[in-house]
HTML snippet that shows the backbone in 3Dmol.js (N, CA, C, O; Angstrom):
<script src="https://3Dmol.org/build/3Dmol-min.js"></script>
<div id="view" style="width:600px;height:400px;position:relative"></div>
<script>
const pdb = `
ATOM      1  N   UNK A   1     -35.606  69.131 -28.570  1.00  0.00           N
ATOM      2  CA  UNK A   1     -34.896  70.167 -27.854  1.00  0.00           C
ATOM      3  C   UNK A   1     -35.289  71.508 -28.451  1.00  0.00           C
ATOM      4  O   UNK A   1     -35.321  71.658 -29.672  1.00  0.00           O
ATOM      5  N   UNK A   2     -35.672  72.756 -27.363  1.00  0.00           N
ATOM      6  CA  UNK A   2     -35.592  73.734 -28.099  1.00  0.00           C
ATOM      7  C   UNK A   2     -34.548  74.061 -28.407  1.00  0.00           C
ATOM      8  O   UNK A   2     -33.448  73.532 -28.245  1.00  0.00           O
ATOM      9  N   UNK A   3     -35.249  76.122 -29.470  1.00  0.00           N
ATOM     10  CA  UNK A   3     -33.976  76.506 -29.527  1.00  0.00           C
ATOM     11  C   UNK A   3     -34.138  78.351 -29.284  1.00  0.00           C
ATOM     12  O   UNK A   3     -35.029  79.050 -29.766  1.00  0.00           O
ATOM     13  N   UNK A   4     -33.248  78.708 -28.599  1.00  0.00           N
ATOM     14  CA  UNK A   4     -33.046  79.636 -28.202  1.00  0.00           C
ATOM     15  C   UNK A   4     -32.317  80.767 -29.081  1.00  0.00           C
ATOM     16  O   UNK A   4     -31.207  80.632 -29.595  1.00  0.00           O
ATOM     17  N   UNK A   5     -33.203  82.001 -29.172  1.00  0.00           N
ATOM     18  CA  UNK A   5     -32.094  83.053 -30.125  1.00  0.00           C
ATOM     19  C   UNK A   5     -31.696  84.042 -29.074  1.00  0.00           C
ATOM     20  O   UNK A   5     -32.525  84.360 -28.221  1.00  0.00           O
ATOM     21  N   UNK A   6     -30.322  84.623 -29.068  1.00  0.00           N
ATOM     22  CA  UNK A   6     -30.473  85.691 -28.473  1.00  0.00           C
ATOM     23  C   UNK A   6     -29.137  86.526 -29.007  1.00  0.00           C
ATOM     24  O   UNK A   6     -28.027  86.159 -29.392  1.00  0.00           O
ATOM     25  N   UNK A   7     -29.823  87.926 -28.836  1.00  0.00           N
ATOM     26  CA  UNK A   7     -28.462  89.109 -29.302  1.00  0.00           C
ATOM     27  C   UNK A   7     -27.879  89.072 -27.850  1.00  0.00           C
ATOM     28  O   UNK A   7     -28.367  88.781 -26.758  1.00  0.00           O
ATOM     29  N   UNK A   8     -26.300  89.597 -28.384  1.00  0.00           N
ATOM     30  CA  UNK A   8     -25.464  89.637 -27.090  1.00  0.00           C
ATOM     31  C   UNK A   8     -24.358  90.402 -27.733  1.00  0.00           C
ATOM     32  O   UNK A   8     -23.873  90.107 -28.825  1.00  0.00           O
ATOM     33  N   UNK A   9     -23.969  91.463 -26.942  1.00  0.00           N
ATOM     34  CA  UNK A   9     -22.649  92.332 -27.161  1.00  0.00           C
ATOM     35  C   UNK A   9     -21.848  91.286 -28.258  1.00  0.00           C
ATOM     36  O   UNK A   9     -21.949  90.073 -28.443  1.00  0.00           O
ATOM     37  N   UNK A  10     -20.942  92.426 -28.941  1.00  0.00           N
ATOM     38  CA  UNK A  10     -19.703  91.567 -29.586  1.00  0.00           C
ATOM     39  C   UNK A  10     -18.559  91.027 -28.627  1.00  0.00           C
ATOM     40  O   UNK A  10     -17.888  89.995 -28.616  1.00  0.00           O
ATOM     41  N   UNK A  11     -18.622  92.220 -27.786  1.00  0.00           N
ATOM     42  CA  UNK A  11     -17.580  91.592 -26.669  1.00  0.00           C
ATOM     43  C   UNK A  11     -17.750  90.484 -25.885  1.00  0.00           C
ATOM     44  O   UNK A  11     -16.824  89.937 -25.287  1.00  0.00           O
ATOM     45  N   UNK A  12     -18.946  90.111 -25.860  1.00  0.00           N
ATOM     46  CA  UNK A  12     -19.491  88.871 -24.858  1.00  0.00           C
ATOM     47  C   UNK A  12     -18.737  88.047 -25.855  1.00  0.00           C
ATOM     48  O   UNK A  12     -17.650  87.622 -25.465  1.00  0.00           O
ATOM     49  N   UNK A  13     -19.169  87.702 -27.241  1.00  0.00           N
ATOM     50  CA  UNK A  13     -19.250  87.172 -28.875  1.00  0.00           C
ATOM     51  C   UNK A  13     -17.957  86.507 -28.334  1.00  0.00           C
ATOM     52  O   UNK A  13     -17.888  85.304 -28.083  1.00  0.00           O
ATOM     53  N   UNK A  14     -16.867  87.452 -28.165  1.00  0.00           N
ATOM     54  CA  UNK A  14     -15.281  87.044 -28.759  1.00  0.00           C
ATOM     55  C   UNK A  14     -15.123  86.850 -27.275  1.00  0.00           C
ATOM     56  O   UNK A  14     -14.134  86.124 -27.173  1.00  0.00           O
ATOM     57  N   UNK A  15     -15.545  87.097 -26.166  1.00  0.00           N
ATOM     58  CA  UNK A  15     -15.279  86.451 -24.787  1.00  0.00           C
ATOM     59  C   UNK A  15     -15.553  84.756 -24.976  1.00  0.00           C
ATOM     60  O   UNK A  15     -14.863  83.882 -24.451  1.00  0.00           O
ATOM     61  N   UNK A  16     -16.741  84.532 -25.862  1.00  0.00           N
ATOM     62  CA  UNK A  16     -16.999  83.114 -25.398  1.00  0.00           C
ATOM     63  C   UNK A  16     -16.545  82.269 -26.743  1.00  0.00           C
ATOM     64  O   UNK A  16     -16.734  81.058 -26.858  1.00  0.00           O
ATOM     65  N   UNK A  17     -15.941  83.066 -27.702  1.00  0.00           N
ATOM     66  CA  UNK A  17     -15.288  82.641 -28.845  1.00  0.00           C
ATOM     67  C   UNK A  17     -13.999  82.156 -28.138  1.00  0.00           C
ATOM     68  O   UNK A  17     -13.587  81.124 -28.668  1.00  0.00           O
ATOM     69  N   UNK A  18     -13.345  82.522 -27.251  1.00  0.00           N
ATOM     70  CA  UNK A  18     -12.337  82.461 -26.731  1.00  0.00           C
ATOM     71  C   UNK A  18     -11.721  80.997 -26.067  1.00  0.00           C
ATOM     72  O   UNK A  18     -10.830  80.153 -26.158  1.00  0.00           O
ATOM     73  N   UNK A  19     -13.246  81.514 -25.149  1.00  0.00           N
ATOM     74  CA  UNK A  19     -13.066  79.691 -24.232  1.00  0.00           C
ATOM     75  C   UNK A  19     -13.626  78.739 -25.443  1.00  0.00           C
ATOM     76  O   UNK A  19     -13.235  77.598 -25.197  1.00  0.00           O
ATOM     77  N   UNK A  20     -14.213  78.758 -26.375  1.00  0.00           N
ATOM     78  CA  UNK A  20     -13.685  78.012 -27.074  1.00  0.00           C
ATOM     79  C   UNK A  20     -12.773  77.624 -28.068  1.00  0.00           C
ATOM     80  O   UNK A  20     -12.826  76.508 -28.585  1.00  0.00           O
ATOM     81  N   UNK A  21     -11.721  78.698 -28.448  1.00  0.00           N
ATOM     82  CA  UNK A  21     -10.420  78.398 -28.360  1.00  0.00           C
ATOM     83  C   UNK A  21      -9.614  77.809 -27.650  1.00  0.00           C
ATOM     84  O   UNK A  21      -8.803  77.028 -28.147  1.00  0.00           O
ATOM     85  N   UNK A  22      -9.667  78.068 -26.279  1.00  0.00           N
ATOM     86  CA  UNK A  22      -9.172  77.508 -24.862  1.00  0.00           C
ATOM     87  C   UNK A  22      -9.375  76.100 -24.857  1.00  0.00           C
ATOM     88  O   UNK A  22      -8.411  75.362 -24.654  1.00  0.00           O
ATOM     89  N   UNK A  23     -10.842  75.507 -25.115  1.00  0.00           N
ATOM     90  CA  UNK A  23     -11.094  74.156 -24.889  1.00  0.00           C
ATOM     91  C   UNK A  23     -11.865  74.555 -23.974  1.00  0.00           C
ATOM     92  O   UNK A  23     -12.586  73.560 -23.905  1.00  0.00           O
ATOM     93  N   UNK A  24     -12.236  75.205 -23.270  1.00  0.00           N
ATOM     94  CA  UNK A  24     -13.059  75.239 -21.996  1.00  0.00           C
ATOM     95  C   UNK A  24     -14.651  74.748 -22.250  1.00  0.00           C
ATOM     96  O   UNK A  24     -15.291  73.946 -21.570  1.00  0.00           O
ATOM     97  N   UNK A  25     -15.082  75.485 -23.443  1.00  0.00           N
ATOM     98  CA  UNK A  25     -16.364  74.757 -23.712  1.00  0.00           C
ATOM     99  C   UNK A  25     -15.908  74.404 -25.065  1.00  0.00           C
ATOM    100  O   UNK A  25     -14.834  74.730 -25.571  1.00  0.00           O
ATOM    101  N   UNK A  26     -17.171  73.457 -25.777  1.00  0.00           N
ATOM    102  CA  UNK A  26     -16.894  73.254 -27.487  1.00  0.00           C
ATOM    103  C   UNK A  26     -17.634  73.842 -28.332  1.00  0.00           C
ATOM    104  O   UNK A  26     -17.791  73.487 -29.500  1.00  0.00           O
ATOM    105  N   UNK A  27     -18.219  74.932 -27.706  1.00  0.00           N
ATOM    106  CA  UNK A  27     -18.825  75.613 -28.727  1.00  0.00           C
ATOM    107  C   UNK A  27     -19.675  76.879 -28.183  1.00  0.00           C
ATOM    108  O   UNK A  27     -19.641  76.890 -26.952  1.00  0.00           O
ATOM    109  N   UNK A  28     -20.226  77.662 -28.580  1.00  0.00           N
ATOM    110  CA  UNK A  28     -20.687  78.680 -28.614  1.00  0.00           C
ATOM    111  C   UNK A  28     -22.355  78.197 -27.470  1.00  0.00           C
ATOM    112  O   UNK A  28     -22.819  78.548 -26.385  1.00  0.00           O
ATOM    113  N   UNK A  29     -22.624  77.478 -28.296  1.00  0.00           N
ATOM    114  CA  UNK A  29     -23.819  76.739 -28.036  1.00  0.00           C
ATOM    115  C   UNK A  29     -24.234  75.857 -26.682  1.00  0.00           C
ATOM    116  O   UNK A  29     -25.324  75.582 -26.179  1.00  0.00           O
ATOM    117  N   UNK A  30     -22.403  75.440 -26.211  1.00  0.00           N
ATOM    118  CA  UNK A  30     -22.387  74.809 -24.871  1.00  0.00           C
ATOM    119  C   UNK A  30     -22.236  75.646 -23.770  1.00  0.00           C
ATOM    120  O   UNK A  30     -22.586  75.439 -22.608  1.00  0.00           O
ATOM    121  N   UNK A  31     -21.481  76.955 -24.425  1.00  0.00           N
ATOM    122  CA  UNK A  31     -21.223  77.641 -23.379  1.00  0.00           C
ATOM    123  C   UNK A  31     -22.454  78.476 -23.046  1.00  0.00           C
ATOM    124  O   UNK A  31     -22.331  79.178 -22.042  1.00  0.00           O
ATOM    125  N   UNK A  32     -23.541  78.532 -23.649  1.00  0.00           N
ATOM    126  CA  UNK A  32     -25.009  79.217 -23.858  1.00  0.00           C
ATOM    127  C   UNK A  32     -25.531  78.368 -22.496  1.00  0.00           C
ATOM    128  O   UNK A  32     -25.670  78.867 -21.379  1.00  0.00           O
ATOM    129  N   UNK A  33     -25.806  76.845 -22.894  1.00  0.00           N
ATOM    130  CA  UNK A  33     -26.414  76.140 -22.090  1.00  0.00           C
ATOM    131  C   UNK A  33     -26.014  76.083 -20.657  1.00  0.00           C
ATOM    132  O   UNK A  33     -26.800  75.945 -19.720  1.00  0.00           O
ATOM    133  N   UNK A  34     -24.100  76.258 -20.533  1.00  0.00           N
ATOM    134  CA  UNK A  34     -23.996  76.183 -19.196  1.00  0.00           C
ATOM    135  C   UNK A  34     -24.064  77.132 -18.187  1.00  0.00           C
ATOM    136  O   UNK A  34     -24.035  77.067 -16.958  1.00  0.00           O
ATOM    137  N   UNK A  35     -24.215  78.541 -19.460  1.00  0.00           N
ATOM    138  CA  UNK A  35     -24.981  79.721 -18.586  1.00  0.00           C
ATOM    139  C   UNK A  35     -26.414  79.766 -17.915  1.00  0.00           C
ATOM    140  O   UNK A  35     -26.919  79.896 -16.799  1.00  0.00           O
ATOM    141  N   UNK A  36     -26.688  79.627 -18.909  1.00  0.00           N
ATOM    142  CA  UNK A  36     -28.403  79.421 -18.643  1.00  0.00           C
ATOM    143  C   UNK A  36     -28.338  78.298 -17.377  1.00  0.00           C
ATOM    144  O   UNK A  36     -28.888  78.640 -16.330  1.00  0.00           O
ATOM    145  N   UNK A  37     -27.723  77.047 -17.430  1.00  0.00           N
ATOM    146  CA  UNK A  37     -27.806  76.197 -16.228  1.00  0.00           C
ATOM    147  C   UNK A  37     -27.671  76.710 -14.928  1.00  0.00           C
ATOM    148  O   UNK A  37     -28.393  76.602 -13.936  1.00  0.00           O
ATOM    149  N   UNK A  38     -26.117  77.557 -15.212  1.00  0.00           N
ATOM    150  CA  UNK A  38     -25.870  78.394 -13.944  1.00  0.00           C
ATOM    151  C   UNK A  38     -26.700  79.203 -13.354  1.00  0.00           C
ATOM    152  O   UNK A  38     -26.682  79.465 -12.151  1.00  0.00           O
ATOM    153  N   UNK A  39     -27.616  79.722 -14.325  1.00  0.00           N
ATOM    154  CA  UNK A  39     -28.440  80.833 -13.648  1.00  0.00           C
ATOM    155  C   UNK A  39     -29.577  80.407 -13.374  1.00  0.00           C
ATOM    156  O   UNK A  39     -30.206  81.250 -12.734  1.00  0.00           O
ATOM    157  N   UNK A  40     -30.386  79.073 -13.645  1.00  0.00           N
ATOM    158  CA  UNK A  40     -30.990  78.776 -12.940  1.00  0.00           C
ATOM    159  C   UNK A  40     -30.996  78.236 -11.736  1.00  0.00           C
ATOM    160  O   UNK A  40     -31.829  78.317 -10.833  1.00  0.00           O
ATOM    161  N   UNK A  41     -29.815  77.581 -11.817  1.00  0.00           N
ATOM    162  CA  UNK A  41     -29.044  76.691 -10.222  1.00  0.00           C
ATOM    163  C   UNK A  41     -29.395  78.171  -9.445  1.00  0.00           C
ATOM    164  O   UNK A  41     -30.499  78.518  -9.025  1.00  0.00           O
ATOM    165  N   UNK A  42     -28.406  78.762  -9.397  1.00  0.00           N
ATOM    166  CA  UNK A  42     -28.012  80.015  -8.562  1.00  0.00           C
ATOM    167  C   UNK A  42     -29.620  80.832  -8.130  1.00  0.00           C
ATOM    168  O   UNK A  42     -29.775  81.408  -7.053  1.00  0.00           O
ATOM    169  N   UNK A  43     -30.311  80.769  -8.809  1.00  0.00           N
ATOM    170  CA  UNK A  43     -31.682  81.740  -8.684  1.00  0.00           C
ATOM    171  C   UNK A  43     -32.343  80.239  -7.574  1.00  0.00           C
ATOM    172  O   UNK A  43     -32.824  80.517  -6.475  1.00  0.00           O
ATOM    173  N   UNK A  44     -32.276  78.811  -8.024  1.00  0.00           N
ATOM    174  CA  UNK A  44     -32.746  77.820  -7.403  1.00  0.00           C
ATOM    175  C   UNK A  44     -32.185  77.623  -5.650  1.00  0.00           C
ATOM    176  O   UNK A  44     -32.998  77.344  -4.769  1.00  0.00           O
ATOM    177  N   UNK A  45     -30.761  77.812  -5.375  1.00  0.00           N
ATOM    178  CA  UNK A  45     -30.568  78.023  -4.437  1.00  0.00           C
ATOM    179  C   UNK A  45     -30.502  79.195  -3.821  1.00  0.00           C
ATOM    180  O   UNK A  45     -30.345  79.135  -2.601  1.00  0.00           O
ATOM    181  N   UNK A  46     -30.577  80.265  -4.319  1.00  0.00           N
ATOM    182  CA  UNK A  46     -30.887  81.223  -3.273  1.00  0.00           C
ATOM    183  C   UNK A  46     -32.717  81.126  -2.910  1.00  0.00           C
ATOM    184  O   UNK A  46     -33.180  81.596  -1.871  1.00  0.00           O
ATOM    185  N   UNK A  47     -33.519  80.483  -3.901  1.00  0.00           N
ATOM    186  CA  UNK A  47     -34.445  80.616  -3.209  1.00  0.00           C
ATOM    187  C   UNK A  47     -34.838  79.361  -2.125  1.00  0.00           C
ATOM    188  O   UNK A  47     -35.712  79.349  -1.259  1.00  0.00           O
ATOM    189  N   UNK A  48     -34.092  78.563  -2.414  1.00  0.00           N
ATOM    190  CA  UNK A  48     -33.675  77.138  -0.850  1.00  0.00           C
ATOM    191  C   UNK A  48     -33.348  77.784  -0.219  1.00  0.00           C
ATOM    192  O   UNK A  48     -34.056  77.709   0.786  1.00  0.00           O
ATOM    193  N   UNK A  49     -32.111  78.994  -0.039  1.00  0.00           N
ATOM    194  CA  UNK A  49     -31.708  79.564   1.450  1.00  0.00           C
ATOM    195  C   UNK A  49     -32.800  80.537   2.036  1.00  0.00           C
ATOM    196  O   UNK A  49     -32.696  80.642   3.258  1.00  0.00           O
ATOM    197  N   UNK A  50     -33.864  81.306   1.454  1.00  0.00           N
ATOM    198  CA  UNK A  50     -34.800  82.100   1.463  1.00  0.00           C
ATOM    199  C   UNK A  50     -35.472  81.790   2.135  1.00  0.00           C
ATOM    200  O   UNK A  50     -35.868  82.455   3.092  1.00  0.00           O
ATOM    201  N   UNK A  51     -36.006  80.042   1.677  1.00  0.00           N
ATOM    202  CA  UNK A  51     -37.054  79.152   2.206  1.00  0.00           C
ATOM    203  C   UNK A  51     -36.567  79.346   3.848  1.00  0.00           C
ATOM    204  O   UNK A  51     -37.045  80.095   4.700  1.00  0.00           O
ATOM    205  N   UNK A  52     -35.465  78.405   3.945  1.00  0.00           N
ATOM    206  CA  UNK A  52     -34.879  77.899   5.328  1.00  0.00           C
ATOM    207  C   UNK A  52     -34.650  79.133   6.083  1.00  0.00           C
ATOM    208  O   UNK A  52     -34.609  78.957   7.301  1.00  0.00           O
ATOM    209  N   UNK A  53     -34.459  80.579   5.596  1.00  0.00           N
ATOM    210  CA  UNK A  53     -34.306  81.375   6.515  1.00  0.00           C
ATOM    211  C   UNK A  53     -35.455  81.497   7.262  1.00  0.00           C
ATOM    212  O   UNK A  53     -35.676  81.452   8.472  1.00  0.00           O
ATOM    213  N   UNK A  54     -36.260  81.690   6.117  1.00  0.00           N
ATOM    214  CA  UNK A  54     -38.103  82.216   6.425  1.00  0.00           C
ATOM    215  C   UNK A  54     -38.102  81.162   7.454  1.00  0.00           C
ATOM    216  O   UNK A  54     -38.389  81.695   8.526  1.00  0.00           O
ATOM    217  N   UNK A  55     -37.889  79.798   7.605  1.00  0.00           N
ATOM    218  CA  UNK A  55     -38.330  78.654   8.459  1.00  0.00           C
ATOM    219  C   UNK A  55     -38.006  78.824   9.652  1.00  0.00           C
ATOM    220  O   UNK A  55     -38.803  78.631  10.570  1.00  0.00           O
ATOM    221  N   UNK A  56     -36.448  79.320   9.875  1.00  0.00           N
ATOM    222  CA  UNK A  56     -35.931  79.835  11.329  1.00  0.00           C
ATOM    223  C   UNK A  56     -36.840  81.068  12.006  1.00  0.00           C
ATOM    224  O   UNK A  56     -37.281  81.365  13.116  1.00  0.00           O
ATOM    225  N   UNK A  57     -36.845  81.737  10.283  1.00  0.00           N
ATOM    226  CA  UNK A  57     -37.456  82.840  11.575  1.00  0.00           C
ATOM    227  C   UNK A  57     -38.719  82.511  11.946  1.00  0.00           C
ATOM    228  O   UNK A  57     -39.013  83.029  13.023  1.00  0.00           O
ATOM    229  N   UNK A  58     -39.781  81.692  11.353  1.00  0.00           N
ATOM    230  CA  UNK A  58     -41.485  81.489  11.748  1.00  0.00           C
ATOM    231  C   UNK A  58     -41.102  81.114  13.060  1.00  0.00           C
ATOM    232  O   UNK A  58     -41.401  81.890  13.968  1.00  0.00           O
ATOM    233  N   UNK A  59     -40.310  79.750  13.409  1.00  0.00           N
ATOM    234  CA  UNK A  59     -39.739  78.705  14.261  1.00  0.00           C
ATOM    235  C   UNK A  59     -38.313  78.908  14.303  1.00  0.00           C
ATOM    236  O   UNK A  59     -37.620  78.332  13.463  1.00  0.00           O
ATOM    237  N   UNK A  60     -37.728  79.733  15.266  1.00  0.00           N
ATOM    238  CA  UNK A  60     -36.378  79.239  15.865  1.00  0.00           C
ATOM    239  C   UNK A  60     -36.225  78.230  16.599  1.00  0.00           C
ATOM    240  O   UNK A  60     -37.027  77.451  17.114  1.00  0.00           O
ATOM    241  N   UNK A  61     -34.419  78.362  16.608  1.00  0.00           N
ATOM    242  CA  UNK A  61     -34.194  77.215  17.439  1.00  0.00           C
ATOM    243  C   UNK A  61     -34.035  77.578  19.027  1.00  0.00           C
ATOM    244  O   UNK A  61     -33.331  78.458  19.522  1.00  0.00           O
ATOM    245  N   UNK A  62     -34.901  76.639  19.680  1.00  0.00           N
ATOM    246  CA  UNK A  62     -34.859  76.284  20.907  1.00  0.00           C
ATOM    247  C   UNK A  62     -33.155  76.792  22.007  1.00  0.00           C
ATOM    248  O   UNK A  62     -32.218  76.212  21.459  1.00  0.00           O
ATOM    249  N   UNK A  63     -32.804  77.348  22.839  1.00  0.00           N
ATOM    250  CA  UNK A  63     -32.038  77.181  23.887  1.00  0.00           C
ATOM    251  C   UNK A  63     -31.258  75.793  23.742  1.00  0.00           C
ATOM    252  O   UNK A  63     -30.090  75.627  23.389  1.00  0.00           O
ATOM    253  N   UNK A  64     -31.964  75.088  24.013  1.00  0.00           N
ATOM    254  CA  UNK A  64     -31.178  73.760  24.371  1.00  0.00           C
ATOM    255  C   UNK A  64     -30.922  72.639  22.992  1.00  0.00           C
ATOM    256  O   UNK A  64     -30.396  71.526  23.010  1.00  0.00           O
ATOM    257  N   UNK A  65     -31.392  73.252  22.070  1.00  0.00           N
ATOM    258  CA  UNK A  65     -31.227  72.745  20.574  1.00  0.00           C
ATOM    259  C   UNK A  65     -30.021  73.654  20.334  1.00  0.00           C
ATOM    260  O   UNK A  65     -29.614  73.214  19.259  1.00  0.00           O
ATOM    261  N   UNK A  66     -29.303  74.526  20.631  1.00  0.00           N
ATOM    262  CA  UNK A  66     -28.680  75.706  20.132  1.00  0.00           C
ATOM    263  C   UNK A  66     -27.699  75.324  21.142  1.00  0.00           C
ATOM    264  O   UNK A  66     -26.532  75.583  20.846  1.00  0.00           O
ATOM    265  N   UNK A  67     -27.939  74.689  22.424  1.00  0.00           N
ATOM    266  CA  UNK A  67     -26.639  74.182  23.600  1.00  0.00           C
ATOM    267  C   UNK A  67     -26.022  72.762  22.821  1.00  0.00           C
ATOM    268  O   UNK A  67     -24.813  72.575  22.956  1.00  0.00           O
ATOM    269  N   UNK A  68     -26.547  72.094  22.282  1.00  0.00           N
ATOM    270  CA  UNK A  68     -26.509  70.768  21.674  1.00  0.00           C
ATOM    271  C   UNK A  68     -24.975  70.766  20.786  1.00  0.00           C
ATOM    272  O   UNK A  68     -23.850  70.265  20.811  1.00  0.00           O
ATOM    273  N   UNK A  69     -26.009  71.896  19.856  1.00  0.00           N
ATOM    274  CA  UNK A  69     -24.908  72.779  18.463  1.00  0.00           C
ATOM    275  C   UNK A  69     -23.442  72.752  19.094  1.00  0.00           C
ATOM    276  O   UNK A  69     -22.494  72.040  18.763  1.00  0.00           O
ATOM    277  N   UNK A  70     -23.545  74.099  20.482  1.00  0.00           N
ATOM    278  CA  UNK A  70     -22.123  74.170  20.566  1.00  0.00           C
ATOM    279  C   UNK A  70     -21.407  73.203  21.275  1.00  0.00           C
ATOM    280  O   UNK A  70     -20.179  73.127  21.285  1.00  0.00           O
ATOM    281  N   UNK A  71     -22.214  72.429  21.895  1.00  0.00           N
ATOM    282  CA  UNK A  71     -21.243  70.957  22.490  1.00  0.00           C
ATOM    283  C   UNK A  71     -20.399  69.998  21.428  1.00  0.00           C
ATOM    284  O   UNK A  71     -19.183  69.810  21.446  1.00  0.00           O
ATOM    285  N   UNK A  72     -21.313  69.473  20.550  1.00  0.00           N
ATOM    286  CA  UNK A  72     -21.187  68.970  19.640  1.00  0.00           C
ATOM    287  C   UNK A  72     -19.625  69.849  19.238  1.00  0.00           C
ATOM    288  O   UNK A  72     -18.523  69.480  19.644  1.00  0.00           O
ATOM    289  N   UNK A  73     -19.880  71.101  18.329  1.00  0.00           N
ATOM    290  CA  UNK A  73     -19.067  72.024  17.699  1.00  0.00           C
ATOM    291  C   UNK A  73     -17.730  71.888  18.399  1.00  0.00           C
ATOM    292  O   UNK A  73     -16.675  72.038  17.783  1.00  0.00           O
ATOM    293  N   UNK A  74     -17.796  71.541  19.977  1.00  0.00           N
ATOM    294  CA  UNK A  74     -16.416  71.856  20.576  1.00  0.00           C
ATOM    295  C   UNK A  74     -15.857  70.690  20.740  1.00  0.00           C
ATOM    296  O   UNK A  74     -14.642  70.551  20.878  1.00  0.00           O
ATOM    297  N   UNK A  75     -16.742  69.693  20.740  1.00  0.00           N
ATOM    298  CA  UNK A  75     -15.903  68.098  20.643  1.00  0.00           C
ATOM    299  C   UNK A  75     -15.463  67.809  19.491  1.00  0.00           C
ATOM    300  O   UNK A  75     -14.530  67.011  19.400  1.00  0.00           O
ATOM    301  N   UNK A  76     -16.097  68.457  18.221  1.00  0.00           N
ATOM    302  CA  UNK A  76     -15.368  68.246  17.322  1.00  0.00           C
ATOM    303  C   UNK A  76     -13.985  68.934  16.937  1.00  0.00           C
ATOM    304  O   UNK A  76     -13.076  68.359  16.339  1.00  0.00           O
ATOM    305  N   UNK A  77     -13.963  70.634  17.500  1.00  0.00           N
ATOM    306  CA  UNK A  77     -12.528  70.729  17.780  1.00  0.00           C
ATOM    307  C   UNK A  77     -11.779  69.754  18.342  1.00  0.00           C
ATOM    308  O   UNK A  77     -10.992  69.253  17.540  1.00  0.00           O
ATOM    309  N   UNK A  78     -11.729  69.109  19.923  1.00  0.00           N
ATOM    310  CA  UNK A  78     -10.762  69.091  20.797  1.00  0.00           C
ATOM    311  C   UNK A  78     -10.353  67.689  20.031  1.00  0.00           C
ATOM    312  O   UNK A  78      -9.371  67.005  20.317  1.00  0.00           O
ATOM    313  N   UNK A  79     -11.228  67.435  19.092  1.00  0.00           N
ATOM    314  CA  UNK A  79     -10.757  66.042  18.822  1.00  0.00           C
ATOM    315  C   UNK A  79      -9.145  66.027  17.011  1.00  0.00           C
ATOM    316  O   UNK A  79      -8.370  65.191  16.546  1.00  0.00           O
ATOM    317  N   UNK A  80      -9.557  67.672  16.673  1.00  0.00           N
ATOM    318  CA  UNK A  80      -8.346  68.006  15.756  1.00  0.00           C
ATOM    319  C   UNK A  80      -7.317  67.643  16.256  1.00  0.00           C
ATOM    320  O   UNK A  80      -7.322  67.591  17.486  1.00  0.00           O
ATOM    321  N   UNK A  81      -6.301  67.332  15.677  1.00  0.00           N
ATOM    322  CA  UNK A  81      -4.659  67.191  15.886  1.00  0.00           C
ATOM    323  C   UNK A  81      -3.956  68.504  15.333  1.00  0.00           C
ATOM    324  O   UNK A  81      -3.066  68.525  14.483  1.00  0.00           O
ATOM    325  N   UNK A  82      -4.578  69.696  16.037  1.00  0.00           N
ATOM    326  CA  UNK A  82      -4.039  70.493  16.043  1.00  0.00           C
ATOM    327  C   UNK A  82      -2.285  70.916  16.217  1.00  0.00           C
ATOM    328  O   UNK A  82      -1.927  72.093  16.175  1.00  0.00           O
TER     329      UNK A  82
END
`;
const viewer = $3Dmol.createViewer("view");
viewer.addModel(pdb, "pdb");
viewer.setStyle({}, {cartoon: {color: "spectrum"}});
viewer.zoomTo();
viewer.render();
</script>
């Protein structure tokens, strides 16, 4: 496993000193990793929604692919127990 150094405000310091007081993470070190996780997820799916936009726009959807949608969409209302 690597290992990662990094400076960070004091205030960050005693922010994440905190949650682990809290219990939220167990350490300084976990709460490092589940940042870093987060920010790759988050950078990973916005560039999946990027992809799929780019895809609509090369190729939209069809009229009658898009009539399908809202049929579908309204049978699945009428079928709530509203």
């Amino acid at each position: 496993m690597a290992q990662l150094v990094a400076r960070v405000d004091d205030s960050l310091v005693a922010a994440v000193d905190d949650l682990v007081a809290e219990g939220v993470v167990t350490s300084r070190s976990e709460a490092m990793r589940l940042g870093l996780r987060s920010l790759v997820e988050e950078h990973r799916r916005k560039a999946v929604g990027e992809r799929i936009v780019e895809a609509y726009r090369r190729t939209p959807q069809t009229e009658d692919e898009l009539a399908g949608i809202d049929a579908g969409t309204r049978a699945m209302i009428e079928e709530e127990p509203w």
